[in-house]
KEKE-3310 file (N, C-alpha, C; in steps of 0.2 Angstrom, whole numbers, plus 5000, padded with zeros to 4 digits):
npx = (5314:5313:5317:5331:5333:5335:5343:5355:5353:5356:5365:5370:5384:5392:5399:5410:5405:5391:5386:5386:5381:5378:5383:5377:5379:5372:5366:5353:5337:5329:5334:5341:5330:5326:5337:5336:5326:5325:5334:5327:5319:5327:5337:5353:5364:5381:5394:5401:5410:5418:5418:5413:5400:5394:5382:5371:5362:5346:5354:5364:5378:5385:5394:5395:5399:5404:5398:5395:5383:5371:5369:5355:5346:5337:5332:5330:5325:5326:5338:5350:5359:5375:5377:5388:5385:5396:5395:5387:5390:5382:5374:5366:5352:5349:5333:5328:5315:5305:5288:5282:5294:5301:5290:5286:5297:5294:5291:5277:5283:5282:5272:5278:5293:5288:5285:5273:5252:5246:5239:5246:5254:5245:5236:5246:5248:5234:5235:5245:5242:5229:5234:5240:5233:5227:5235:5249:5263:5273:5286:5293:5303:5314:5323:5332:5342:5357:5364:5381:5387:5378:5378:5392:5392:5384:5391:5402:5396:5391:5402:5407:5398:5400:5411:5410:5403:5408:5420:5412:5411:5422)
npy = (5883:5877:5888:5887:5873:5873:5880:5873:5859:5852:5852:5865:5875:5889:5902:5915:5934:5943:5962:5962:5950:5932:5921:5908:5892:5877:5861:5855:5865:5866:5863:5873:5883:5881:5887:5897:5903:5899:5911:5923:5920:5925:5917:5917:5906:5910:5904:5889:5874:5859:5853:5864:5875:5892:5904:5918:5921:5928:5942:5938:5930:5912:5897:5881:5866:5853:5837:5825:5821:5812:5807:5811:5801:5794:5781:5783:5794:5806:5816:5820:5826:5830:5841:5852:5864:5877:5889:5885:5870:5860:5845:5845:5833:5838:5833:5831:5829:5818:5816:5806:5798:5804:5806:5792:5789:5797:5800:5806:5816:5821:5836:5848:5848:5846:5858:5861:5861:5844:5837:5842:5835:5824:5833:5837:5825:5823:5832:5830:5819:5825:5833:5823:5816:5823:5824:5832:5833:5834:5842:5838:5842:5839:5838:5833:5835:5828:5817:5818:5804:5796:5801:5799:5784:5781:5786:5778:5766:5771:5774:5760:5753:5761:5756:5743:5745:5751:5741:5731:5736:5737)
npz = (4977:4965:4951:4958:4956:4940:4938:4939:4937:4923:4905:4900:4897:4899:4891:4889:4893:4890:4886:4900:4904:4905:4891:4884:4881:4874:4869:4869:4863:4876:4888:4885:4888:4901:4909:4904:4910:4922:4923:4924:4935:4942:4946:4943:4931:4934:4928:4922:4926:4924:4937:4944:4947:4946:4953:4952:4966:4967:4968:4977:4975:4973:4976:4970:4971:4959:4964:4956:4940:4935:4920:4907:4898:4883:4889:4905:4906:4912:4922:4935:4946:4959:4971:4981:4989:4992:5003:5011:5015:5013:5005:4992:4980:4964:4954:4936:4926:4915:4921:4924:4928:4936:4948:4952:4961:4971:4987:4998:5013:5032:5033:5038:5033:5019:5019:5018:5017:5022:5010:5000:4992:4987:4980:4971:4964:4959:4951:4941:4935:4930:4920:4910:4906:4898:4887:4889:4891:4905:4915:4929:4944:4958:4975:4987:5003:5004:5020:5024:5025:5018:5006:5003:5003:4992:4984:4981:4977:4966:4958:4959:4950:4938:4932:4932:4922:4911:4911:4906:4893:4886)
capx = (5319:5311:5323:5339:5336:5333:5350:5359:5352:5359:5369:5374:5389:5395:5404:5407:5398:5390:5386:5384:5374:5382:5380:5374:5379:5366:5365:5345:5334:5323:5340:5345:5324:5324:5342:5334:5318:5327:5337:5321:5318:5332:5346:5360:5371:5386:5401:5401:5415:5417:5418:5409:5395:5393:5376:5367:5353:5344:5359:5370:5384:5384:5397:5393:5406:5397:5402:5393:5381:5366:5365:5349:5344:5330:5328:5328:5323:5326:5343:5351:5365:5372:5380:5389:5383:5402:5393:5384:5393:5374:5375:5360:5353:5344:5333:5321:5312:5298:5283:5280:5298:5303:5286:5288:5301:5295:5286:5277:5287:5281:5272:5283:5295:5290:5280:5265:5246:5246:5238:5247:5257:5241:5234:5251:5249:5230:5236:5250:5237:5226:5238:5243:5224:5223:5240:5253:5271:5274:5293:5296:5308:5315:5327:5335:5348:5358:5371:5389:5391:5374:5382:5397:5390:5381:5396:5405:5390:5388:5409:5408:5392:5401:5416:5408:5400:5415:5424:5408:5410:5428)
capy = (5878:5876:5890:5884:5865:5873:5884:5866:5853:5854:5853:5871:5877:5896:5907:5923:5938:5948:5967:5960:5946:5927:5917:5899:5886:5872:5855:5856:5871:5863:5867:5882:5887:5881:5891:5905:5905:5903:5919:5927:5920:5928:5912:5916:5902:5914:5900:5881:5870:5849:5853:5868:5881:5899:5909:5922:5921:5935:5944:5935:5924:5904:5891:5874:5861:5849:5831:5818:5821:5808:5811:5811:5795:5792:5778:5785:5801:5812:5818:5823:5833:5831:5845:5853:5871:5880:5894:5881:5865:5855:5841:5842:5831:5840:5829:5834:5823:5816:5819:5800:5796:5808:5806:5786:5789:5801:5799:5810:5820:5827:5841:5851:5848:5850:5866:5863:5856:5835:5834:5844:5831:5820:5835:5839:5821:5822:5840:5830:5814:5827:5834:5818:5812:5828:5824:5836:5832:5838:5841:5836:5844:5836:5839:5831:5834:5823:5818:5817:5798:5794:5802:5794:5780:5779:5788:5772:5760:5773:5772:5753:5753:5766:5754:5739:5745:5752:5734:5728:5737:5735)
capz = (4975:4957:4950:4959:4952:4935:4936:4942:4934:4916:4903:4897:4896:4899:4888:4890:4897:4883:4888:4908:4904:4901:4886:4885:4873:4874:4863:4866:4868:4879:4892:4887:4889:4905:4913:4904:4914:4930:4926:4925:4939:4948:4947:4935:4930:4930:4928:4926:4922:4926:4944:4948:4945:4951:4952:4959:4966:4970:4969:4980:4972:4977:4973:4972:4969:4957:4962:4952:4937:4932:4912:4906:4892:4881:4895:4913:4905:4920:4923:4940:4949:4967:4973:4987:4993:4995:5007:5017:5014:5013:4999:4987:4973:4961:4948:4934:4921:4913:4929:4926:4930:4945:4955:4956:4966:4976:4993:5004:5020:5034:5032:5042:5029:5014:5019:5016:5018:5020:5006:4994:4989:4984:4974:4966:4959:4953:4944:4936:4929:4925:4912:4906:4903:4890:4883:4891:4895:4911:4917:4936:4948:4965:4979:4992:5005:5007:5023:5020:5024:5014:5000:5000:5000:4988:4977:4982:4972:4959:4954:4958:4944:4931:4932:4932:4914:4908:4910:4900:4886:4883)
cpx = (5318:5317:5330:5339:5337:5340:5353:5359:5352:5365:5374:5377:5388:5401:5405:5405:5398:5385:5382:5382:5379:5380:5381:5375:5374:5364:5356:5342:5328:5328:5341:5338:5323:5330:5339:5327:5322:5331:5331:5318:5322:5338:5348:5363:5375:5391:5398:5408:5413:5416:5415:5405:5394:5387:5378:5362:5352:5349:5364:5374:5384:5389:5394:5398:5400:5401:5400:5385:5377:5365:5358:5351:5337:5325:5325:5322:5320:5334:5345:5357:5364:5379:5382:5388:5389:5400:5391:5386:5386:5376:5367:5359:5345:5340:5328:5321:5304:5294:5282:5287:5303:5296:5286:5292:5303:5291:5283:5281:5280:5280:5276:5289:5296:5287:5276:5260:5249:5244:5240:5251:5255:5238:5238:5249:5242:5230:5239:5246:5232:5229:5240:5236:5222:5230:5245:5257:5272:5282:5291:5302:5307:5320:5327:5340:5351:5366:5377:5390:5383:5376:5389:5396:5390:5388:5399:5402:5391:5396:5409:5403:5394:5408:5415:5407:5403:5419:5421:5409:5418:5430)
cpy = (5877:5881:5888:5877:5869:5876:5879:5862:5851:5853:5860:5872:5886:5898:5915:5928:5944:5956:5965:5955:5939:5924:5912:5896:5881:5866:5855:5862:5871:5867:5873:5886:5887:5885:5896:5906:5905:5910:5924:5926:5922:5925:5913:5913:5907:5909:5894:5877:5862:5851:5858:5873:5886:5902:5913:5921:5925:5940:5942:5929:5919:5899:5885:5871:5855:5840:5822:5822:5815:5811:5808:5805:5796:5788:5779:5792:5807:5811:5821:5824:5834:5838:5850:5862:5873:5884:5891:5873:5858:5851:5842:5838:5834:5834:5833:5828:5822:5815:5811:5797:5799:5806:5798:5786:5794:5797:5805:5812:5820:5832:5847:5851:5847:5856:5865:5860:5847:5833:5838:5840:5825:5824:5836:5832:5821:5826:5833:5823:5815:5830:5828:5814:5818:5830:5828:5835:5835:5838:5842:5839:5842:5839:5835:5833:5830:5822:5816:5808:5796:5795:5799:5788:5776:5783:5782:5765:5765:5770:5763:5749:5755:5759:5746:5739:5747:5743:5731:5728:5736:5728)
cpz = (4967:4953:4952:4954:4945:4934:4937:4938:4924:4911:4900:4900:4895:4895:4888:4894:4891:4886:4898:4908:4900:4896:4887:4879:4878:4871:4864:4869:4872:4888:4892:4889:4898:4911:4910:4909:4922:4931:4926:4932:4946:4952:4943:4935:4928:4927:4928:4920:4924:4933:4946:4943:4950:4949:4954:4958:4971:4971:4974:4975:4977:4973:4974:4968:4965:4958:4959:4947:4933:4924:4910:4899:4890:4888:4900:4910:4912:4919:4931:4944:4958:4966:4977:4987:4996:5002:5013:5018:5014:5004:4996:4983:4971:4955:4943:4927:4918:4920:4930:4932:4936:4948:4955:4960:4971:4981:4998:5010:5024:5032:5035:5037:5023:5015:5016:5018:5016:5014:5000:4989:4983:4978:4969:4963:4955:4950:4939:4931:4927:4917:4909:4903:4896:4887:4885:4894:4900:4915:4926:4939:4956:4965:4984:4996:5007:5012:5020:5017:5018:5006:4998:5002:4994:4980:4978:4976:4966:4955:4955:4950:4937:4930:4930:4923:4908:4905:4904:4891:4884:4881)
residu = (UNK:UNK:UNK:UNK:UNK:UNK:UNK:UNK:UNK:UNK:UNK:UNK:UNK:UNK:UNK:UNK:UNK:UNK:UNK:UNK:UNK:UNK:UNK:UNK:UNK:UNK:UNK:UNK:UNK:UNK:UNK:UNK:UNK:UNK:UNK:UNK:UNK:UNK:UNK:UNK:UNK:UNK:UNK:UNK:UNK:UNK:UNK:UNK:UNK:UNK:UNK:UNK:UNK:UNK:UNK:UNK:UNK:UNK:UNK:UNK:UNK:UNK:UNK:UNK:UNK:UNK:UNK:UNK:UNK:UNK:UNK:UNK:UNK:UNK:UNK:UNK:UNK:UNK:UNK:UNK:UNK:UNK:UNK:UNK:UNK:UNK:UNK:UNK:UNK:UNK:UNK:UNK:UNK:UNK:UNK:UNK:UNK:UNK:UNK:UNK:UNK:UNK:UNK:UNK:UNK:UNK:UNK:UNK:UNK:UNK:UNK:UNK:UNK:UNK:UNK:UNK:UNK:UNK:UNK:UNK:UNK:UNK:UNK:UNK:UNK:UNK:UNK:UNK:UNK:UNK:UNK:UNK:UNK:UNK:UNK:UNK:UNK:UNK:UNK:UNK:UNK:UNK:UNK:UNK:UNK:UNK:UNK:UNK:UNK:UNK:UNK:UNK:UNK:UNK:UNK:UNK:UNK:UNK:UNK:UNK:UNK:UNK:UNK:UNK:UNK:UNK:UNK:UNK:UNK:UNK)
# end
C-alpha cells in the first residue's frame, strides 16, 4: 500500500509523456521525490487532473476518481486524499505526514486486518521514537476504507467546515 498512497497522495501535476515516460511538475521536491520512488516501485501516476488520477500498477491501469483533497499546512502537517477505486468502486483515504502527526491518530486493528503480528503495530511505534530520539524526521503513511454513507458523511461536515471558513474570511 506504501507505493499506491505515495502515487495518490500529492500535489504533482502531469505533463506530458516524454520518450514513454510522464513528466512531473512539482512545487516541492520532497513530492516529486516521493512519486518518483513509487514509479520505481512499480505505480506510475500516468494522468491527474482536479477530479481524477490514472496509474499503473504493476502494469495494470487503475482510475480513481479523486473526490476530496486535505492540503497539507505548516499546521496539520500531513496531507490527505480520499478517493474512489473506478475498477473496484472501494472509497479510500490516503494520508501521509510528519510520523508524529499521522500515528496520533492512529489505533491498533485486528491483527487479521492489518496483516500482521499483534505486536507489529507497538514495535512500528518504538522504531518511529527511536528515530526521533536520534533526530530523524520520519514521513508516515495511512489508509483507510471507508463505506459510502461514512464517507458522505463526513463530506457533508467537511463542505459545511470549508463553507463555514469561507464566510469567515469574507
Amino acid at each position: 500500500l506504501v507505493p499506491l498512497a505515495l502515487a495518490l497522495c500529492h500535489s504533482v501535476g502531469v505533463r506530458g509523456d516524454q520518450a514513454g515516460r510522464p513528466v512531473y511538475q512539482a512545487s516541492s521536491p520532497d513530492e516529486l521525490a516521493l512519486v518518483e520512488a513509487a514509479r520505481a516501485l512499480g505505480v506510475v501516476l500516468l494522468s491527474r487532473s482536479k477530479t481524477a488520477m490514472e496509474l499503473l500498477v504493476l502494469g495494470e491501469r487503475e482510475g480513481y476518481e479523486i473526490l476530496d483533497t486535505l492540503d497539507f499546512t505548516s499546521e496539520r502537517k500531513r496531507m490527505g486524499i480520499v478517493v474512489r477505486c473506478l475498477e473496484t468502486d472501494v472509497i479510500s483515504l490516503f494520508v501521509k505526514g510528519a510520523d508524529d502527526k499521522v500515528t496520533e491518530r492512529l489505533r491498533p486493528g485486528p491483527p487479521a486486518l492489518l496483516g500482521a503480528a499483534p505486536d507489529t503495530f507497538t514495535l512500528d511505534m518504538e522504531h518511529l521514537a527511536s528515530f526521533a530520539n536520534h533526530g530523524l524526521r520520519t514521513l508516515a503513511v495511512a489508509h483507510k476504507e471507508l463505506a459510502e454513507d461514512v464517507y458522505q458523511q463526513w463530506a457533508q461536515i467537511a463542505h459545511k467546515a470549508r463553507t463555514a471558513r469561507g464566510a469567515r474570511r469574507a
